[in-house]
Structure formats: structure tokens, C-alpha cells
PyMOL CGO cylinders between C-alpha atoms (Angstrom):
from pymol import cmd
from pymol.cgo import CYLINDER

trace = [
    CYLINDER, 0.00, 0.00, 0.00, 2.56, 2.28, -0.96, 0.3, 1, 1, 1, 1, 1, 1,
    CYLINDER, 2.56, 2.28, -0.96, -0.14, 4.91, -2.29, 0.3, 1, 1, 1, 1, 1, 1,
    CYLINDER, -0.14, 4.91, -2.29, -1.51, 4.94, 1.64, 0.3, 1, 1, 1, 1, 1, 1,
    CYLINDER, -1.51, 4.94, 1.64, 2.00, 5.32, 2.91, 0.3, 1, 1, 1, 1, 1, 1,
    CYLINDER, 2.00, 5.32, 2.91, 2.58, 2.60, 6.36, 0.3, 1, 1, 1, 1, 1, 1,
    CYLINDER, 2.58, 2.60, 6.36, 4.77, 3.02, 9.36, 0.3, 1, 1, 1, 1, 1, 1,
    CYLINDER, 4.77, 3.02, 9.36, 6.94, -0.21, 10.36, 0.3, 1, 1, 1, 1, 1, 1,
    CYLINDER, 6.94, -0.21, 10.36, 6.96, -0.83, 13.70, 0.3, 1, 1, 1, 1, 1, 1,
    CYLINDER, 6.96, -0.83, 13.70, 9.02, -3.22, 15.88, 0.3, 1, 1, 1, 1, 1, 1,
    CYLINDER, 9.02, -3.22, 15.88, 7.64, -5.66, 18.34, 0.3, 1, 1, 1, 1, 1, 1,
    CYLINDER, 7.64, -5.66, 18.34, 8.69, -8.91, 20.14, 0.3, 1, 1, 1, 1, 1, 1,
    CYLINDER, 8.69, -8.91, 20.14, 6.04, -11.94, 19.23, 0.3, 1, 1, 1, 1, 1, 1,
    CYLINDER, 6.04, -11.94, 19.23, 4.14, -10.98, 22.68, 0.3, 1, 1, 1, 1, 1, 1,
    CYLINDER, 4.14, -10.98, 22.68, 3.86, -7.76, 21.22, 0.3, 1, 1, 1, 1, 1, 1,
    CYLINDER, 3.86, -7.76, 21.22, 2.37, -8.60, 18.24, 0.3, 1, 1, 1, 1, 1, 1,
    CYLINDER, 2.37, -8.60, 18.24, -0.14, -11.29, 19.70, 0.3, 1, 1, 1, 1, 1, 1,
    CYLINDER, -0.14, -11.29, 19.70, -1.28, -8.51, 21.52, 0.3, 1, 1, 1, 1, 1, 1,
    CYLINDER, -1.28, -8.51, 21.52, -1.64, -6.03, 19.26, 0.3, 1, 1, 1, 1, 1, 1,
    CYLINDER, -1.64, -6.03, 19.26, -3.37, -8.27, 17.11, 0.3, 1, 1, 1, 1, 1, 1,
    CYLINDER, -3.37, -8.27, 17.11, -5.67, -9.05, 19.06, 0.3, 1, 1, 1, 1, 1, 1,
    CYLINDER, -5.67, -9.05, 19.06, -7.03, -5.94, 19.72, 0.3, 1, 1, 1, 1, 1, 1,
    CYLINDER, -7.03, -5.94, 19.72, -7.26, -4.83, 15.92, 0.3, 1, 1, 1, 1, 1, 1,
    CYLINDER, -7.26, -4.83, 15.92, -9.49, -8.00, 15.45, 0.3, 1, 1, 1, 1, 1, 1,
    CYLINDER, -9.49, -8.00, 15.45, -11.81, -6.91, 18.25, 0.3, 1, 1, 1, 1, 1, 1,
    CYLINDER, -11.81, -6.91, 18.25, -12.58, -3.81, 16.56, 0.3, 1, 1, 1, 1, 1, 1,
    CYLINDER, -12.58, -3.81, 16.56, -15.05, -3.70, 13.14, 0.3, 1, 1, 1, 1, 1, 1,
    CYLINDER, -15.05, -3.70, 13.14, -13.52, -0.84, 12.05, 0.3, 1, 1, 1, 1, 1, 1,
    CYLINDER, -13.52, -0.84, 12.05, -9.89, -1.97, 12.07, 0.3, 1, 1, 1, 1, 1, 1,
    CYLINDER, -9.89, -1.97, 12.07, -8.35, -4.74, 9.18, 0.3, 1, 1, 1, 1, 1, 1,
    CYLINDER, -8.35, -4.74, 9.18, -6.09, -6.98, 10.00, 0.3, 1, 1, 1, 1, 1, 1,
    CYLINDER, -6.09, -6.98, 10.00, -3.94, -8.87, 7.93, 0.3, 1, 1, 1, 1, 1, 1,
    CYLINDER, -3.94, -8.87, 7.93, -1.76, -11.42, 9.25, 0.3, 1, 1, 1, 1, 1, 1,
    CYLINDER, -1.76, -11.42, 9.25, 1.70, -12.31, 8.09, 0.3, 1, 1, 1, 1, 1, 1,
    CYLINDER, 1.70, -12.31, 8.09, 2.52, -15.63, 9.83, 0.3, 1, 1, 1, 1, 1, 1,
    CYLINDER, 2.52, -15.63, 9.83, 6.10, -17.28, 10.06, 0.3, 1, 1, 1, 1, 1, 1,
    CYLINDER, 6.10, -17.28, 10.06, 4.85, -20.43, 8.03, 0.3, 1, 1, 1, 1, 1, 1,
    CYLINDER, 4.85, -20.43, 8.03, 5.31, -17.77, 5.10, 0.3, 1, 1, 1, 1, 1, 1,
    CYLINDER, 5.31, -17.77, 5.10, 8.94, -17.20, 5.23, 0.3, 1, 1, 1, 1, 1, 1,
    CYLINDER, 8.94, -17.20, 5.23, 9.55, -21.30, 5.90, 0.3, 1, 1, 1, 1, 1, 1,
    CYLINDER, 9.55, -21.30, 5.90, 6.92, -22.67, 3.22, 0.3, 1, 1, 1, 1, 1, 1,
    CYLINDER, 6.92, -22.67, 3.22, 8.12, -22.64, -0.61, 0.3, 1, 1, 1, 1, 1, 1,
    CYLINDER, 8.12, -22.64, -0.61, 4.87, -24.35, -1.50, 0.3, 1, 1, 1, 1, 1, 1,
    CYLINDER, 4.87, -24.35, -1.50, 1.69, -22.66, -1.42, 0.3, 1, 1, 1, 1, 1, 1,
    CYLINDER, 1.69, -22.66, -1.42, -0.26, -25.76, -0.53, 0.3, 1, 1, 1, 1, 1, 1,
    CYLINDER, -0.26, -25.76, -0.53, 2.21, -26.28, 2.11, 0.3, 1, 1, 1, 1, 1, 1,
    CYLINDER, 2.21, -26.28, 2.11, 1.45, -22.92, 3.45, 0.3, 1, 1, 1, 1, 1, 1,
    CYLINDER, 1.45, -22.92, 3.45, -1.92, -23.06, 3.74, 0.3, 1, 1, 1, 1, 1, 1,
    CYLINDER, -1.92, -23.06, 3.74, -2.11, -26.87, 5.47, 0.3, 1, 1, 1, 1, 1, 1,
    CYLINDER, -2.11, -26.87, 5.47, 0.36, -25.49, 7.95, 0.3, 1, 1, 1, 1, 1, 1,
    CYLINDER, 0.36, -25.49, 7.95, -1.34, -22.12, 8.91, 0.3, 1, 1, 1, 1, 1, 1,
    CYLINDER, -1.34, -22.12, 8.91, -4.70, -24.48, 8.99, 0.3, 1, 1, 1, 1, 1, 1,
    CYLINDER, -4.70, -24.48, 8.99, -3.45, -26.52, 11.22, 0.3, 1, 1, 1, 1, 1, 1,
    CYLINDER, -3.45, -26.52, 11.22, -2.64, -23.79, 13.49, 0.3, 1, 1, 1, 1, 1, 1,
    CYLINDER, -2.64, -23.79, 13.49, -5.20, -22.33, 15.89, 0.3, 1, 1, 1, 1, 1, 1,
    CYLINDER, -5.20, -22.33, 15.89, -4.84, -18.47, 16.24, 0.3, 1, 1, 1, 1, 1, 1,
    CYLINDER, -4.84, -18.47, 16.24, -3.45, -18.27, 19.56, 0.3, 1, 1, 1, 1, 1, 1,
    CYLINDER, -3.45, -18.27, 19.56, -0.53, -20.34, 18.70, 0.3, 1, 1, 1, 1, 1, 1,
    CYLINDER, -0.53, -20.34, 18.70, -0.16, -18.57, 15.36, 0.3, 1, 1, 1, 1, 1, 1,
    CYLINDER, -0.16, -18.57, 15.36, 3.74, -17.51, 15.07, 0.3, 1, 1, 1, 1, 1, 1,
    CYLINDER, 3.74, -17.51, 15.07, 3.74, -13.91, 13.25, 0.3, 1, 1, 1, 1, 1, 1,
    CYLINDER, 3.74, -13.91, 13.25, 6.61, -12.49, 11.58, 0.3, 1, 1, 1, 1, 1, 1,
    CYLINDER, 6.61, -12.49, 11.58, 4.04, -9.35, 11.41, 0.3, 1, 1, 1, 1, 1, 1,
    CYLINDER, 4.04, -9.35, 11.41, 0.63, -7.75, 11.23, 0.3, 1, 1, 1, 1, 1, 1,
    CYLINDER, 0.63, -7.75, 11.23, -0.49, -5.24, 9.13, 0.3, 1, 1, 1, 1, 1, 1,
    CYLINDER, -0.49, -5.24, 9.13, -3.78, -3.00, 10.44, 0.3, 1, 1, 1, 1, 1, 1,
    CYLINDER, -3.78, -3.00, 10.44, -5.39, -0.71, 8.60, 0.3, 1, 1, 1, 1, 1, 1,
    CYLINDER, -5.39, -0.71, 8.60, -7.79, 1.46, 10.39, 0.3, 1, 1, 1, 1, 1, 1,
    CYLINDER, -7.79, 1.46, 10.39, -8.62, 5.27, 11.66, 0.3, 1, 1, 1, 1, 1, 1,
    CYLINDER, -8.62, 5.27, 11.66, -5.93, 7.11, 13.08, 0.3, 1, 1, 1, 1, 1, 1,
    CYLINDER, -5.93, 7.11, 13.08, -7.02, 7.10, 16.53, 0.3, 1, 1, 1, 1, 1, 1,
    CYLINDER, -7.02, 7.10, 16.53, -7.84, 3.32, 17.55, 0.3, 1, 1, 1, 1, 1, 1,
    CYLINDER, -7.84, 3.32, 17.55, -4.94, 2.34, 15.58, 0.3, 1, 1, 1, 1, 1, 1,
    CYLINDER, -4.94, 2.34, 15.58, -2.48, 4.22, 17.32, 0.3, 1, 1, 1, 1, 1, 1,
    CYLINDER, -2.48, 4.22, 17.32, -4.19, 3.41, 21.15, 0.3, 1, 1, 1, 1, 1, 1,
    CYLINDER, -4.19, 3.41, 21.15, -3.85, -0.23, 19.81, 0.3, 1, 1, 1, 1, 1, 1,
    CYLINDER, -3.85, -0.23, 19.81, 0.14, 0.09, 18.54, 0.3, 1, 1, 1, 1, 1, 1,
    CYLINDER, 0.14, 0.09, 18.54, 0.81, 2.06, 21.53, 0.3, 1, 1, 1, 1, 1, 1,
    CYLINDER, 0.81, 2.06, 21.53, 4.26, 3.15, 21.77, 0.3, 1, 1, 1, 1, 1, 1,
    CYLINDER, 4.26, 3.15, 21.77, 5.81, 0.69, 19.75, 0.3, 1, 1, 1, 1, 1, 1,
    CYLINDER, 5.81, 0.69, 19.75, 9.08, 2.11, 17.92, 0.3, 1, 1, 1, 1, 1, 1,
    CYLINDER, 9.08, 2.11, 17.92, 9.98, 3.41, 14.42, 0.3, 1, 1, 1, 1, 1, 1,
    CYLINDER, 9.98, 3.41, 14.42, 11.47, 0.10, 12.34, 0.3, 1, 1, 1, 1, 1, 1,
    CYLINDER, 11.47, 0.10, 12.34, 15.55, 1.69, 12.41, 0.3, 1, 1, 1, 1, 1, 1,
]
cmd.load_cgo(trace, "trace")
């Protein structure tokens, strides 16, 4: 979404569980997950049997992307830093 312009933000795994979880509780946030499965599949099939097999609180992210009003989505990032 490079027309949108997006900040990258750093977070530990608990980090990102967390945040995650409170974009999904909101309607008028998206979420779009970006699991670890991605970076160690080569084979789409693969990809998708593994992140099926996975239940959503033992989902490994490598990040989330959330896409929402200005407001909720910063009180849900917090204070997370600036990617370096």
C-alpha cells in the first residue's frame, strides 16, 4: 500500500499477539496477518495446510499489518518504535 503510505513498527512476538488481538476486536480496524509459516513454506499448498493446522493463539507472526482510523490504531500500537 505504498499509495496509503505505512509506518513499520518493531515488536517482540508478545507484542504482536497482543496487538493483534485488539485490531481483530474492533469492526472498524483490518487486520492482515503475516505468519512465520510464510517465510519457511516454498509451496503454497504447504502454506496453507500449515497455517490451517494452526489455531490463532498459537499462530507464530513475523508481522501484522492494520489498517484502520488514526485514533484506535495508534491506542492499539501504543508506543511501539519506528522500524531503524
Amino acid at each position: 500500500m505504498p499509495w496509503a503510505g505505512c509506518s513499520v513498527l518493531v515488536a517482540d512476538s508478545a507484542a504482536l499477539r497482543t496487538v493483534r488481538a485488539k485490531a481483530a476486536a474492533r469492526p472498524d480496524v483490518f487486520v492482515a496477518d503475516v505468519p512465520a509459516a510464510a517465510q519457511s513454506t516454498r509451496v503454497y499448498g504447504d502454506f496453507l495446510a500449515t497455517v490451517g493446522r494452526a489455531r490463532t493463539e498459537e499462530m507464530e507472526y513475523c508481522a501484522v499489518s492494520i489498517v484502520g482510523p488514526r485514533n484506535p490504531v495508534d491506542r492499539i500500537v501504543g508506543r511501539l518504535p519506528l522500524m531503524p
